[in-house]
Wavefront OBJ file of the C-alpha trace (Angstrom):
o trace
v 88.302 50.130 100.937
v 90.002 46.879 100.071
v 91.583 46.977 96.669
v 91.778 50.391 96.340
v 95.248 51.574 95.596
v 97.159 52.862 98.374
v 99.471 56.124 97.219
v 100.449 57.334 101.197
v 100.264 56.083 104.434
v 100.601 58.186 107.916
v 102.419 55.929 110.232
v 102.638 57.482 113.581
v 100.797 58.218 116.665
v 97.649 59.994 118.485
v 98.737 63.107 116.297
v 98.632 61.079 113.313
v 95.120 59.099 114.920
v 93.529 62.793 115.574
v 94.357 63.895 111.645
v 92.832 61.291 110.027
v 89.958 61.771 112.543
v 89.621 66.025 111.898
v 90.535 65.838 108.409
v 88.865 63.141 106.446
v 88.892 64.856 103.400
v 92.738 64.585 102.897
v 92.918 60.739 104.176
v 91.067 59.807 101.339
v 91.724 59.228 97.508
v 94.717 56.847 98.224
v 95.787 58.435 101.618
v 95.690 56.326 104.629
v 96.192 56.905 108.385
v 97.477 54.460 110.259
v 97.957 55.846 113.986
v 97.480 54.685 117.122
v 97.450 56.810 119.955
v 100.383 56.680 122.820
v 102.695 54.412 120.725
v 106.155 54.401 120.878
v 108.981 54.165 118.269
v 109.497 50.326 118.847
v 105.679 50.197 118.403
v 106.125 51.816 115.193
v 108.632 49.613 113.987
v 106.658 46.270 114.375
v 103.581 47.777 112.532
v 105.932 48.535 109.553
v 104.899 45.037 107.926
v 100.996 45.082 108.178
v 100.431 48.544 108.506
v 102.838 49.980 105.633
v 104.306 47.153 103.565
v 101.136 45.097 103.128
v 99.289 48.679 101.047
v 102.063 48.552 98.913
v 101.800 52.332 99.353
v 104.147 54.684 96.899
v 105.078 57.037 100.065
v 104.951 56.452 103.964
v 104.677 59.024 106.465
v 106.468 58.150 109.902
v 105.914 60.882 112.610
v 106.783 59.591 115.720
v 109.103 60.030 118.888
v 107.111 62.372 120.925
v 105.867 59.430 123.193
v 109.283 58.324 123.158
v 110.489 61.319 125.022
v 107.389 60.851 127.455
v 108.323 56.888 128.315
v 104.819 55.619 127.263
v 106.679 52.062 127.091
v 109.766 52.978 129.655
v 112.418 54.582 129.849
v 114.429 55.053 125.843
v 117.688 57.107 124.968
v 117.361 59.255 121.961
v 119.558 56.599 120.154
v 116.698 53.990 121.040
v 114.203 56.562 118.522
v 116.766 57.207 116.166
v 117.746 53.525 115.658
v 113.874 52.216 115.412
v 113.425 55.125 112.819
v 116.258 54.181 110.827
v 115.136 50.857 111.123
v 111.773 51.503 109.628
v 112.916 53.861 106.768
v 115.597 50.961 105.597
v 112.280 48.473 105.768
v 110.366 51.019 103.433
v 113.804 51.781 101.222
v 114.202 48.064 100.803
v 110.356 48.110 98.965
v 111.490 50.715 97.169
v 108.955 52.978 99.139
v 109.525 57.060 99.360
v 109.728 58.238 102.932
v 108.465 61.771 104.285
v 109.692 62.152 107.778
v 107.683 64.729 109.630
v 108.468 66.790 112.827
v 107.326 65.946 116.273
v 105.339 69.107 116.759
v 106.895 71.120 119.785
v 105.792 70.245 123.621
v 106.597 72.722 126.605
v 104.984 69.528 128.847
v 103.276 66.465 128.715
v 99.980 66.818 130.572
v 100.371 62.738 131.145
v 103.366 63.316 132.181
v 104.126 66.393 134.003
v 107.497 65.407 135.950
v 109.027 65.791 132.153
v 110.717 69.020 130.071
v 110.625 67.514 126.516
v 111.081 71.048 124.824
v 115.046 70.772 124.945
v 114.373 66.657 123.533
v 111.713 67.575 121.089
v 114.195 70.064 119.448
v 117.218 67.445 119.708
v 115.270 65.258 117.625
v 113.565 66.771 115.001
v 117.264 68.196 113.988
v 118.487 64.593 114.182
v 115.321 63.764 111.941
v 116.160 66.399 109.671
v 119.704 65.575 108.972
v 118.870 61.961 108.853
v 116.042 62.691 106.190
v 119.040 64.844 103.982
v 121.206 61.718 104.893
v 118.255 59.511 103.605
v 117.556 61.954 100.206
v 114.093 61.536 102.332
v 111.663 64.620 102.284
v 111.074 66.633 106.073
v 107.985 67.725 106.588
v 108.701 70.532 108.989
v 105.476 70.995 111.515
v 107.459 72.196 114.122
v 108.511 75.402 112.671
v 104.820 75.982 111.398
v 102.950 75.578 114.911
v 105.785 77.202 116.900
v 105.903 80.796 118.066
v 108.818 82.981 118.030
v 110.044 81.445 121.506
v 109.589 77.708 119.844
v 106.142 76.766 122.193
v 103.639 75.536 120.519
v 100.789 78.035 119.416
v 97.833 77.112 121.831
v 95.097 77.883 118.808
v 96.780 75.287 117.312
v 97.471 72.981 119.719
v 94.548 73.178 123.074
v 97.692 71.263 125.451
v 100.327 71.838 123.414
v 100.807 68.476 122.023
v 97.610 67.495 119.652
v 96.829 70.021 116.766
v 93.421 71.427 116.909
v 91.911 71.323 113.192
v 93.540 74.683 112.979
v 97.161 72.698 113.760
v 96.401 70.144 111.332
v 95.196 72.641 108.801
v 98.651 74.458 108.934
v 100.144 70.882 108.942
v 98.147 70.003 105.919
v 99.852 71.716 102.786
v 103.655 71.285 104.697
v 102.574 67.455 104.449
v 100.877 67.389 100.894
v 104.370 69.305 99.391
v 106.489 66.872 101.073
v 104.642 64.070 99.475
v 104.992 65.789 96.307
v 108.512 66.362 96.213
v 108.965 62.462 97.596
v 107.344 61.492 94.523
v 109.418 63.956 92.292
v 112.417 62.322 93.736
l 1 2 3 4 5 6 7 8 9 10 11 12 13 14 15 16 17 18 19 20 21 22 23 24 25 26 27 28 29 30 31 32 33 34 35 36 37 38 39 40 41 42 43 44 45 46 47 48 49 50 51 52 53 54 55 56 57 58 59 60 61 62 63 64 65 66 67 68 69 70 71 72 73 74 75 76 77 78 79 80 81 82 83 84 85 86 87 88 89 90 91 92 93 94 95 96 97 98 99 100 101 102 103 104 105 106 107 108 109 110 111 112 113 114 115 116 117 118 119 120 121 122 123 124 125 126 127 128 129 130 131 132 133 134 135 136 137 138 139 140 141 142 143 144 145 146 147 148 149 150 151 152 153 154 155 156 157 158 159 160 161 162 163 164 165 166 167 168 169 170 171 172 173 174 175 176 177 178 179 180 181 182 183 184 185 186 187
């Protein structure tokens, strides 16, 4: 609704799209999604303005990079993802906005893209994201460790093709996310 106030927005992809979608409830009272499925890091970045900075929100969300790894907009280094996401956590520092970065969740394959292994570039980045969060003072909101089994695939009861959390996913997500925006606000 226009006017109300905005406390946290989800920037991110299809896995942010499909939690707003299965979860209504918690994107409500001040919570806002704000993902669009198959987008990229770079796609990220240029939303930062109207999608983030215009709600004036207290906290963003970024979870992103998985579509990075798969090449939805060509071919990107893992220094292309790690550069866009520093670029949008300086935009958000610079409004004096708390950040929560949260973990691409784990994928053995892309179904859209089956030529590619992102397991080994999944795990690369989410422990660049978590050093660069503890870099930041940033909060991680670890989903990866939560939806993982002991072997680091992705639980299929909580993720149907091991990318998008089922409700069940984004019900274990949901409390990892809520104390990260917590503590972001403690901060």
């Amino acid at each position: 609704a226009s006017g109300a106030k905005v406390d946290t927005v989800f920037l991110g992809d299809s896995i942010t799209e499909g939690w707003a979608r299965t979860d209504p409830e918690f994107f409500s009272k001040g919570v806002v999604g704000r993902g669009i499925s198959a987008q990229t890091t770079p796609q990220l970045l240029v939303r930062m303005q109207a999608d983030v900075i215009a709600l004036k929100p207290r906290v963003v969300h970024i979870m992103a990079g998985t579509n990075d790894i798969a090449h939805n907009t060509g071919p990107m280094t893992p220094e292309d993802s790690h550069n866009n996401i520093m670029a949008m956590c300086e935009i958000a520092m610079a409004r004096k906005i708390r950040i929560v970065l949260g973990a691409a969740p784990p994928a053995s394959k892309y179904w859209w893209r089956p030529e590619s292994n992102p397991k080994p570039e999944v795990l690369a980045l989410n422990a660049w994201i978590r050093g660069y969060a503890k870099q930041l003072g940033a909060q991680y909101a670890d989903y990866a460790t939560a939806l993982c089994d002991a072997n680091g695939n992705m639980k299929l009861d909580l993720a149907k093709d091991e990318v998008h959390p089922t409700p069940e996913g984004y019900a274990v997500m949901r409390p990892i996310a809520a104390a990260a925006i917590a503590a972001a606000l403690r901060a």
